[in-house]
Jmol script that loads the backbone (N, CA, C; Angstrom):
load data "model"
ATOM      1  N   UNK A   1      63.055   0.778  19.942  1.00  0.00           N
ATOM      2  CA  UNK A   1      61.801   1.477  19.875  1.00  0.00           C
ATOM      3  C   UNK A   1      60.690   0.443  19.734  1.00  0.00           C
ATOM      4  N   UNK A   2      59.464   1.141  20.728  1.00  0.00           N
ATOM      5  CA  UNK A   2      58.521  -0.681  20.845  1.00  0.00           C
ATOM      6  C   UNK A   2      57.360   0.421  19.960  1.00  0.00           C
ATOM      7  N   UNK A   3      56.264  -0.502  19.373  1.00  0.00           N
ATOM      8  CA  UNK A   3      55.039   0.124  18.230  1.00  0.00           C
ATOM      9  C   UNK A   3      54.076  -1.009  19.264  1.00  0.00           C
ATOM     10  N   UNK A   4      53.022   0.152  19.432  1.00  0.00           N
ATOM     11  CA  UNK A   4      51.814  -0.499  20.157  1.00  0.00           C
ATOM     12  C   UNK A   4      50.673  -0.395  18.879  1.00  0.00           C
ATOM     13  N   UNK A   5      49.721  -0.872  18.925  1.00  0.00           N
ATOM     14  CA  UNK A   5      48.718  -1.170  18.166  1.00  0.00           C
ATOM     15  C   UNK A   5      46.983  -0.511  19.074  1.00  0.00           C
ATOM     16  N   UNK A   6      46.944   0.928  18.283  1.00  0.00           N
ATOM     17  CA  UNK A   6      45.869   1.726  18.436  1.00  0.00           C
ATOM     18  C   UNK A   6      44.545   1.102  18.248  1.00  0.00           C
ATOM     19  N   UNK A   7      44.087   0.005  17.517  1.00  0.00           N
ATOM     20  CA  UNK A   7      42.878  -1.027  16.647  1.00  0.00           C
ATOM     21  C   UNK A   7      43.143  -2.028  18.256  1.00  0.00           C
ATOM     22  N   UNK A   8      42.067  -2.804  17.860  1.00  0.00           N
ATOM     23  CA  UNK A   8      41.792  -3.954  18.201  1.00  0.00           C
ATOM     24  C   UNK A   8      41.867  -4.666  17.016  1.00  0.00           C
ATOM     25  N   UNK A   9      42.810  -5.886  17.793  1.00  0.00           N
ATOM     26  CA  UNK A   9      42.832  -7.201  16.093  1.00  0.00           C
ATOM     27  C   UNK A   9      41.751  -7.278  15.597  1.00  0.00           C
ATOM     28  N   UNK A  10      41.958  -7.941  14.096  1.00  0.00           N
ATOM     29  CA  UNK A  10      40.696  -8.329  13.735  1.00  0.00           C
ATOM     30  C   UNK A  10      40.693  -9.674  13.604  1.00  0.00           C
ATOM     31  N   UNK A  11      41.506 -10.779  14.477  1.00  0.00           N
ATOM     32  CA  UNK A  11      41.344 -12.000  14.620  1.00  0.00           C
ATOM     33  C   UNK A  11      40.013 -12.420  15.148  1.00  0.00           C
ATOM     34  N   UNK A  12      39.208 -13.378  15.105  1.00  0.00           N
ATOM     35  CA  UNK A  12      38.457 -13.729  15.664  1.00  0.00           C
ATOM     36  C   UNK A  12      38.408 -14.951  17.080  1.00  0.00           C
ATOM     37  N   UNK A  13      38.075 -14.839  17.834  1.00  0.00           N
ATOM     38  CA  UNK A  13      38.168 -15.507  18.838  1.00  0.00           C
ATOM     39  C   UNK A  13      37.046 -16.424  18.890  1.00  0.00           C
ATOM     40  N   UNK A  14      37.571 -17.884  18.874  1.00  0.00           N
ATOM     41  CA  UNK A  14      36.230 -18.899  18.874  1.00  0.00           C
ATOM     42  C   UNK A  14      35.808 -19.202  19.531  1.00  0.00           C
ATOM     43  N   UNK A  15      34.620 -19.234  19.431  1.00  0.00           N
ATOM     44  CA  UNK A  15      33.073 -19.591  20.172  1.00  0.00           C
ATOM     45  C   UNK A  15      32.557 -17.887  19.960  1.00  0.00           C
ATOM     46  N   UNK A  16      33.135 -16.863  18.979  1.00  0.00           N
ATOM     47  CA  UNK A  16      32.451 -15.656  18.931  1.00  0.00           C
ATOM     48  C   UNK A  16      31.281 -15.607  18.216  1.00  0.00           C
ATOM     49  N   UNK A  17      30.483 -14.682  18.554  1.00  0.00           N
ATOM     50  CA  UNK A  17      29.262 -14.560  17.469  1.00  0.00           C
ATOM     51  C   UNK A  17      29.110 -13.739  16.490  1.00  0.00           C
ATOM     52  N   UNK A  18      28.755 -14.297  15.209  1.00  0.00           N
ATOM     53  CA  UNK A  18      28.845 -14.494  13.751  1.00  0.00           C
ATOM     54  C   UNK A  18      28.658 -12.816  13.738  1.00  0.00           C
ATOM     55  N   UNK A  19      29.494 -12.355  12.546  1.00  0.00           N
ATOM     56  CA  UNK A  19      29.214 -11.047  12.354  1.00  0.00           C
ATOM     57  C   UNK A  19      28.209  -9.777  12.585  1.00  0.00           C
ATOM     58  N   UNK A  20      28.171  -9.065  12.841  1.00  0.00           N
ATOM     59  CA  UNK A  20      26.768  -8.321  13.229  1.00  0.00           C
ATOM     60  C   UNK A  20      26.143  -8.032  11.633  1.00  0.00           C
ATOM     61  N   UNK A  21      26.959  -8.212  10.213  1.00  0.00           N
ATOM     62  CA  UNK A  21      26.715  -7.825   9.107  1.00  0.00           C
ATOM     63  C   UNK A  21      26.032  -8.991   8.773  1.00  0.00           C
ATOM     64  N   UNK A  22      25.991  -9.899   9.112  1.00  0.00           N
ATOM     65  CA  UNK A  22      24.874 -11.076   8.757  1.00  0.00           C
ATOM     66  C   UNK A  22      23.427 -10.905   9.643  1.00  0.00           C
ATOM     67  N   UNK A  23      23.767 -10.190  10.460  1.00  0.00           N
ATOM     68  CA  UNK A  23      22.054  -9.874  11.172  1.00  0.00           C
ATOM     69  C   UNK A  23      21.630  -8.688  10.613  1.00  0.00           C
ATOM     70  N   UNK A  24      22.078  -8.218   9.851  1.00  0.00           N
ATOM     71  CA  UNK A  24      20.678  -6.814   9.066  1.00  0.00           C
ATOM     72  C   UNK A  24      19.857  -7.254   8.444  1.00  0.00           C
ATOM     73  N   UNK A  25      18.664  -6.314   8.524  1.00  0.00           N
ATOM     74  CA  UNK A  25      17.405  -6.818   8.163  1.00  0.00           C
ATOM     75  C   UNK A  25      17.805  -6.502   6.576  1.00  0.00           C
ATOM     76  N   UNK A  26      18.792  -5.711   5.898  1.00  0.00           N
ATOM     77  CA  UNK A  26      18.864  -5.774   4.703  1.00  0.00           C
ATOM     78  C   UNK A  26      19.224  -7.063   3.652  1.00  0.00           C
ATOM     79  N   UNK A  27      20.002  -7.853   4.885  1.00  0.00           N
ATOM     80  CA  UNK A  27      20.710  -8.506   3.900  1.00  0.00           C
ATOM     81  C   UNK A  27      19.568 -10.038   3.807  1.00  0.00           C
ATOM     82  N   UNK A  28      18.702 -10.104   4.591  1.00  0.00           N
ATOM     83  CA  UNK A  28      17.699 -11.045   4.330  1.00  0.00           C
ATOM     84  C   UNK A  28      16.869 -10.077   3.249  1.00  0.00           C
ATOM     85  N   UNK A  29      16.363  -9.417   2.990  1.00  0.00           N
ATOM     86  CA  UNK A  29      15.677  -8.321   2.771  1.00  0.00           C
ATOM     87  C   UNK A  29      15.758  -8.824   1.320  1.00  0.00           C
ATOM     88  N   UNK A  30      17.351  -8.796   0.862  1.00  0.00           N
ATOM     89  CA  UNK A  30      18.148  -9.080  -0.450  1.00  0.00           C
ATOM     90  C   UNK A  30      18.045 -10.448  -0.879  1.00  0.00           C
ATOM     91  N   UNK A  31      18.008 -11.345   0.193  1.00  0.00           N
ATOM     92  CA  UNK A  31      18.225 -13.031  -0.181  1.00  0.00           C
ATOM     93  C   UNK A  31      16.662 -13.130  -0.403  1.00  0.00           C
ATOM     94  N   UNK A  32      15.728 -12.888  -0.211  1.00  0.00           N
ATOM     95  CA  UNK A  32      14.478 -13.199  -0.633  1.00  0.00           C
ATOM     96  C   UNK A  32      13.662 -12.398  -1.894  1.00  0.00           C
ATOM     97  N   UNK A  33      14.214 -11.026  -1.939  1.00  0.00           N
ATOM     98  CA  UNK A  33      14.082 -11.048  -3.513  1.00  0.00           C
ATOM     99  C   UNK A  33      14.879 -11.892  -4.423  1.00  0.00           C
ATOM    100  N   UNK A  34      16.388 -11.837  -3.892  1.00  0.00           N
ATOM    101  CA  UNK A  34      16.369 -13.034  -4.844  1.00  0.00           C
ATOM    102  C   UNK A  34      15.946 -14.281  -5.493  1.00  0.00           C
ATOM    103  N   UNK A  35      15.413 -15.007  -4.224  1.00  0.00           N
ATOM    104  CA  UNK A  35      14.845 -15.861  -3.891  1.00  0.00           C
ATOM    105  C   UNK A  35      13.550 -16.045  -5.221  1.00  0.00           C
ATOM    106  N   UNK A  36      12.605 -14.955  -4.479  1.00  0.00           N
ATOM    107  CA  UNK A  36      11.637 -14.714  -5.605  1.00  0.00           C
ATOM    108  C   UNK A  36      12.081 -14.835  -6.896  1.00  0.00           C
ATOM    109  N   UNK A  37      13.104 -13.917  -7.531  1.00  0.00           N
ATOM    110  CA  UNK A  37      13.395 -14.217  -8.739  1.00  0.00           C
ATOM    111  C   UNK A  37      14.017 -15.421  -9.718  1.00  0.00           C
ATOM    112  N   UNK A  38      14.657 -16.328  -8.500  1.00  0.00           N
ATOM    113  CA  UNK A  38      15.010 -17.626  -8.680  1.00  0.00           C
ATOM    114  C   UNK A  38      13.595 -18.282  -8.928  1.00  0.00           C
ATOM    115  N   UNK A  39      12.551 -18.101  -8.419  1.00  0.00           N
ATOM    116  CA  UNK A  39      11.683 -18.677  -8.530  1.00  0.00           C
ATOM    117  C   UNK A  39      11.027 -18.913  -9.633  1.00  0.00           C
ATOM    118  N   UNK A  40      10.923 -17.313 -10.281  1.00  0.00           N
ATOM    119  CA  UNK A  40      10.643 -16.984 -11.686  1.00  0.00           C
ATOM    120  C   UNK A  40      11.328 -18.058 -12.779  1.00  0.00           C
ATOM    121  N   UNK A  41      12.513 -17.539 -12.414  1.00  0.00           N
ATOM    122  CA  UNK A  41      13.592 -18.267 -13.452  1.00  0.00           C
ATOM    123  C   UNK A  41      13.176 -19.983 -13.908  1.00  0.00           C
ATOM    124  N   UNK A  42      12.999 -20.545 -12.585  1.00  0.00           N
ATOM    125  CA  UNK A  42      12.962 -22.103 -12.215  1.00  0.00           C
ATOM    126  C   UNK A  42      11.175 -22.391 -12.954  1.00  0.00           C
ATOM    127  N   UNK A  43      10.358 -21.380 -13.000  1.00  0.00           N
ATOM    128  CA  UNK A  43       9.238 -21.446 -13.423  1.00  0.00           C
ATOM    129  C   UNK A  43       8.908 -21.357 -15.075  1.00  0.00           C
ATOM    130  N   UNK A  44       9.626 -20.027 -15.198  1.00  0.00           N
ATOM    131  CA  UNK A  44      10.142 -19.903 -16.702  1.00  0.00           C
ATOM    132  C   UNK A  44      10.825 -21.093 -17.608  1.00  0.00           C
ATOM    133  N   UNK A  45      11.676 -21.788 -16.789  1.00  0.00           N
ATOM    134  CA  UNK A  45      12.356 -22.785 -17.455  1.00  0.00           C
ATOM    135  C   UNK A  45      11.548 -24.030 -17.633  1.00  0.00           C
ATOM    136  N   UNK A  46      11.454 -24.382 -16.404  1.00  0.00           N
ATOM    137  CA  UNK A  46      10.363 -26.328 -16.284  1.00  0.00           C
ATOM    138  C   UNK A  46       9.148 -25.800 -16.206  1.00  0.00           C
ATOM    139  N   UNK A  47       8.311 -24.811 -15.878  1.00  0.00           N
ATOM    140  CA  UNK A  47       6.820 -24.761 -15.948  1.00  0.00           C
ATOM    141  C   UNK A  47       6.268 -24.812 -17.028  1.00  0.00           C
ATOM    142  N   UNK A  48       5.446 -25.353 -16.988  1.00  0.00           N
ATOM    143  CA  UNK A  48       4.016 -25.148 -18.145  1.00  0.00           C
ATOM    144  C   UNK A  48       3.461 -24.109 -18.268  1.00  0.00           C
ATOM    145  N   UNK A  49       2.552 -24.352 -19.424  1.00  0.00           N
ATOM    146  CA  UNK A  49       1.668 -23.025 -19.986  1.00  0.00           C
ATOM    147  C   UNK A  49       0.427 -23.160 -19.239  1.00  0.00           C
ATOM    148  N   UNK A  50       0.223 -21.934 -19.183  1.00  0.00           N
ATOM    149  CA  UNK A  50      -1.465 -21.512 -18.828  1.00  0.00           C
ATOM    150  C   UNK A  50      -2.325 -21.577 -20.012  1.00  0.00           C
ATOM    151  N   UNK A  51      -3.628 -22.629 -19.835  1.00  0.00           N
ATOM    152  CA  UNK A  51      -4.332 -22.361 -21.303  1.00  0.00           C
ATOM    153  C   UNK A  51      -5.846 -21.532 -20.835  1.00  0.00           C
ATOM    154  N   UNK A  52      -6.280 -20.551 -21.416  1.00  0.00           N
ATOM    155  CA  UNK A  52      -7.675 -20.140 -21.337  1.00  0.00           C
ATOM    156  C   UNK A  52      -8.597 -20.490 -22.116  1.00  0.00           C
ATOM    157  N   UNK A  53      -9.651 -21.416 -21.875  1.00  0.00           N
ATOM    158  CA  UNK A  53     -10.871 -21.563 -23.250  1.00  0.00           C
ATOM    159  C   UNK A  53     -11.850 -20.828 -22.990  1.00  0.00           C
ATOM    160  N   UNK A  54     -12.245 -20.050 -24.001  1.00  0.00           N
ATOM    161  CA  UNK A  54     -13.398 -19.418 -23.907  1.00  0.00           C
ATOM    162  C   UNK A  54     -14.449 -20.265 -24.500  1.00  0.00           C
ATOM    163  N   UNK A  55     -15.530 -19.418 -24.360  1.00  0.00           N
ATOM    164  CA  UNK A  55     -17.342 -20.279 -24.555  1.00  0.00           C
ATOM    165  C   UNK A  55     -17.036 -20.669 -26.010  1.00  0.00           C
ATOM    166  N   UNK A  56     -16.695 -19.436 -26.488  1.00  0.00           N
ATOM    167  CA  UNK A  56     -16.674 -19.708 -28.531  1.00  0.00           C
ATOM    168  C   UNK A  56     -15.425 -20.687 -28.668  1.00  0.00           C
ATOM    169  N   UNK A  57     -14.573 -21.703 -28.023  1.00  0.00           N
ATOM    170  CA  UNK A  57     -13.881 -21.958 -28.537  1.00  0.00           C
ATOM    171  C   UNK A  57     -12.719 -21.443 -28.966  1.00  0.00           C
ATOM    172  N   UNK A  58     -12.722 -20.074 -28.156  1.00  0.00           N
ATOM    173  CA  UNK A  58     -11.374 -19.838 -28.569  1.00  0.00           C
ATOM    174  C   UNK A  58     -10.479 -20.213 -27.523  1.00  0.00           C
ATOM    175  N   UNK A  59      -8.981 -19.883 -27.271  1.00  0.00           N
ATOM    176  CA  UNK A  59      -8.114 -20.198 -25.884  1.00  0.00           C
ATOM    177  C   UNK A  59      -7.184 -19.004 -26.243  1.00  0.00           C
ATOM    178  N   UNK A  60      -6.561 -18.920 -25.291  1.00  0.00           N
ATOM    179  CA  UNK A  60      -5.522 -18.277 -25.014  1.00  0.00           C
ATOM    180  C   UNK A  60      -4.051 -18.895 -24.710  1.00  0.00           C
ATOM    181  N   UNK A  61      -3.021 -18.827 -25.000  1.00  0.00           N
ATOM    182  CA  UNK A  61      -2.039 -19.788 -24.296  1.00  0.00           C
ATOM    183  C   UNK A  61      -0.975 -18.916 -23.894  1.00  0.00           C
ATOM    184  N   UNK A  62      -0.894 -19.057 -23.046  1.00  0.00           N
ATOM    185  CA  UNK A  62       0.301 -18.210 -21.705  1.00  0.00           C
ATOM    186  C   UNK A  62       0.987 -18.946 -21.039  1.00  0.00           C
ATOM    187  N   UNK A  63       2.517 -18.391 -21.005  1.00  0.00           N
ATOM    188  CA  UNK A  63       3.684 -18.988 -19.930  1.00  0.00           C
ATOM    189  C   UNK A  63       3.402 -18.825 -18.721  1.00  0.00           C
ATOM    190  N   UNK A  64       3.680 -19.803 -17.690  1.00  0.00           N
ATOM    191  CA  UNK A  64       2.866 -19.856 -16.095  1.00  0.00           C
ATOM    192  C   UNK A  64       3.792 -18.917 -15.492  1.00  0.00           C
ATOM    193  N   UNK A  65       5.301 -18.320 -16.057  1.00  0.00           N
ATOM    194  CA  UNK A  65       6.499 -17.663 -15.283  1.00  0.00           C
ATOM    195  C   UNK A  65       5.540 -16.085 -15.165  1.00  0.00           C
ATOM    196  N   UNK A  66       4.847 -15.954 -16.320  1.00  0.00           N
ATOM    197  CA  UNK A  66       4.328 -14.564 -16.361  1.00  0.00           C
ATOM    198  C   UNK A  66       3.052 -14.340 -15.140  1.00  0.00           C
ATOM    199  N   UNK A  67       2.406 -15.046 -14.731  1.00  0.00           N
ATOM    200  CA  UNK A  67       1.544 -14.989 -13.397  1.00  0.00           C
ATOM    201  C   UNK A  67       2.635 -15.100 -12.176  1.00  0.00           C
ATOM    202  N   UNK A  68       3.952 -15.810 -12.525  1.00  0.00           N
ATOM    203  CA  UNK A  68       4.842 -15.595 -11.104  1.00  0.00           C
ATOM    204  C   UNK A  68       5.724 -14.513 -11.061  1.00  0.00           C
ATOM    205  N   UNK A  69       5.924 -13.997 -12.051  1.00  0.00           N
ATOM    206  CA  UNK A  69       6.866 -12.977 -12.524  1.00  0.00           C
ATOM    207  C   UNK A  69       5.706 -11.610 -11.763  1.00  0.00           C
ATOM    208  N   UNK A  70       4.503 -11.717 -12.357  1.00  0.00           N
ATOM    209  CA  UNK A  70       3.702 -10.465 -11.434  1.00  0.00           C
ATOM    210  C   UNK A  70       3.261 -10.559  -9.827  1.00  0.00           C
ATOM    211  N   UNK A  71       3.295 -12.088  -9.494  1.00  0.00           N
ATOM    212  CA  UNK A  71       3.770 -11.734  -8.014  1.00  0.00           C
ATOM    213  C   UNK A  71       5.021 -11.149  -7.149  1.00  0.00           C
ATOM    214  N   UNK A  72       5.818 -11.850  -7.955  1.00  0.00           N
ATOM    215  CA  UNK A  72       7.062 -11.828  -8.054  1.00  0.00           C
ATOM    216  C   UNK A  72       8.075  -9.947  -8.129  1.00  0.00           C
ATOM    217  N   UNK A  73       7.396  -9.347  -8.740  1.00  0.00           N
ATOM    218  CA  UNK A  73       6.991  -8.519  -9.078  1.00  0.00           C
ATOM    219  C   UNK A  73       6.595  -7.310  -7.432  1.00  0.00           C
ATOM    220  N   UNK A  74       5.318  -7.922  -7.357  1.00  0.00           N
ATOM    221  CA  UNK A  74       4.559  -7.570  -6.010  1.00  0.00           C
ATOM    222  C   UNK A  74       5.378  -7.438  -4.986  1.00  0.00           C
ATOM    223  N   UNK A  75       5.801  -8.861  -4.441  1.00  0.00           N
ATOM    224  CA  UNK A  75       6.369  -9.189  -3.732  1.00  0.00           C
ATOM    225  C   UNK A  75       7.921  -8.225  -3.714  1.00  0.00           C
ATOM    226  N   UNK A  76       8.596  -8.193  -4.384  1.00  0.00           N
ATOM    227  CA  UNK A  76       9.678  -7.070  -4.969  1.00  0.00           C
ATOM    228  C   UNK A  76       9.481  -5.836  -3.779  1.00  0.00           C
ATOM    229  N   UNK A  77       8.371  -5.150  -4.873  1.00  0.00           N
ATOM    230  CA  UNK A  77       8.162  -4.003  -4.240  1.00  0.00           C
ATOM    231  C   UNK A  77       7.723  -4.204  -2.879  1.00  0.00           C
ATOM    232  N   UNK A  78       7.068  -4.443  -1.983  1.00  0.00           N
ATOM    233  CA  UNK A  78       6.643  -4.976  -0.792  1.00  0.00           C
ATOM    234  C   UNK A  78       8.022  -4.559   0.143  1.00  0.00           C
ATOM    235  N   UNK A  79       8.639  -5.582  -0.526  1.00  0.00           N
ATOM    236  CA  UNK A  79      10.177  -6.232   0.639  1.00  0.00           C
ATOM    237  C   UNK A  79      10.910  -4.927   0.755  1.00  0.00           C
ATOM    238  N   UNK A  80      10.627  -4.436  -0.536  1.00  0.00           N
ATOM    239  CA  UNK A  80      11.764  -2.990  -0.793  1.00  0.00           C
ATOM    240  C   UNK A  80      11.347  -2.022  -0.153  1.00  0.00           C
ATOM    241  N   UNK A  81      10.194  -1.927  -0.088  1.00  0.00           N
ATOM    242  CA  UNK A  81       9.485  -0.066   0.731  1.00  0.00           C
ATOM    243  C   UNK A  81       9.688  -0.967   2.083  1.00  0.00           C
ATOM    244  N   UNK A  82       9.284  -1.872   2.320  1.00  0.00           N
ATOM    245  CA  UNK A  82       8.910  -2.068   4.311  1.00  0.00           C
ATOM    246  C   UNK A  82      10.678  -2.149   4.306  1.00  0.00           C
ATOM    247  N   UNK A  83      12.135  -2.805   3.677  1.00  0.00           N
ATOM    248  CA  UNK A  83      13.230  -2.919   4.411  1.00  0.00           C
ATOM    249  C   UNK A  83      13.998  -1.644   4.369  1.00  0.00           C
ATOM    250  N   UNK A  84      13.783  -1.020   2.569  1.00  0.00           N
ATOM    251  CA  UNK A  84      14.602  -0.250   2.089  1.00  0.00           C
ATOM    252  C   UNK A  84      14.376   0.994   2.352  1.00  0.00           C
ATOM    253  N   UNK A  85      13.093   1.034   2.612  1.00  0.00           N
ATOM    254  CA  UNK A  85      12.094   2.182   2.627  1.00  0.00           C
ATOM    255  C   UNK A  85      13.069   3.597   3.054  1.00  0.00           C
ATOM    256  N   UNK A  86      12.629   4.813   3.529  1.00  0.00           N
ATOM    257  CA  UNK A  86      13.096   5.793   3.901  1.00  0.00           C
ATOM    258  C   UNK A  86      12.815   5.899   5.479  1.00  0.00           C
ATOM    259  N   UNK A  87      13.652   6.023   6.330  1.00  0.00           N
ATOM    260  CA  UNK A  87      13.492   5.846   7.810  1.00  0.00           C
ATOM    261  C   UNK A  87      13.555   7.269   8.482  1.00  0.00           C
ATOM    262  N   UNK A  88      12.546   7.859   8.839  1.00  0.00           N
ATOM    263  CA  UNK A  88      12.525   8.630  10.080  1.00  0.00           C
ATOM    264  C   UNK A  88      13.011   8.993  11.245  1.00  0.00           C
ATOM    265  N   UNK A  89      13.913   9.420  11.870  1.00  0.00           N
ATOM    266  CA  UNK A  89      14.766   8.969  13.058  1.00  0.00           C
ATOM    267  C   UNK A  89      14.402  10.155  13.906  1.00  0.00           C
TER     268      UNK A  89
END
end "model"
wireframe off; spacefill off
backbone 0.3
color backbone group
């Protein structure tokens, strides 16, 4: 008794082109928020403070991650409604 095979292998044949799951716009979509948030992180850690002086002498002193953290932030939401968004068909 002979068994035929209903699938196509899932060997790959070389010189083929790279998965179609590496070309969605999601999965860049994903590597650049991350991205962003690596950024945060790397800012949070080695960045400096933000200082504010006012007229009277007073200042303010702030972590520089918190001005990247609210782009960061921005940027987030942005990537997420234009990739993730809800699609119309």
């Amino acid at each position: 008794m002979t068994a035929t095979m209903q699938e196509q292998s899932s060997t790959r044949v070389p010189g083929e082109a790279p998965a179609p799951r590496f070309l969605v716009p999601e999965m860049y979509a994903a590597v650049s928020i991350v991205v962003m948030w690596l950024a945060v992180l790397c800012v949070g850690v080695w960045g400096g403070d933000m200082t504010f002086r006012g007229a009277d002498t007073s200042f303010t002193v702030m972590p520089s991650g918190v001005a990247v953290a609210i782009f960061a932030a921005l940027g987030t939401g942005s990537v997420a409604k234009r990739v993730f968004g809800r699609r119309s068909n």
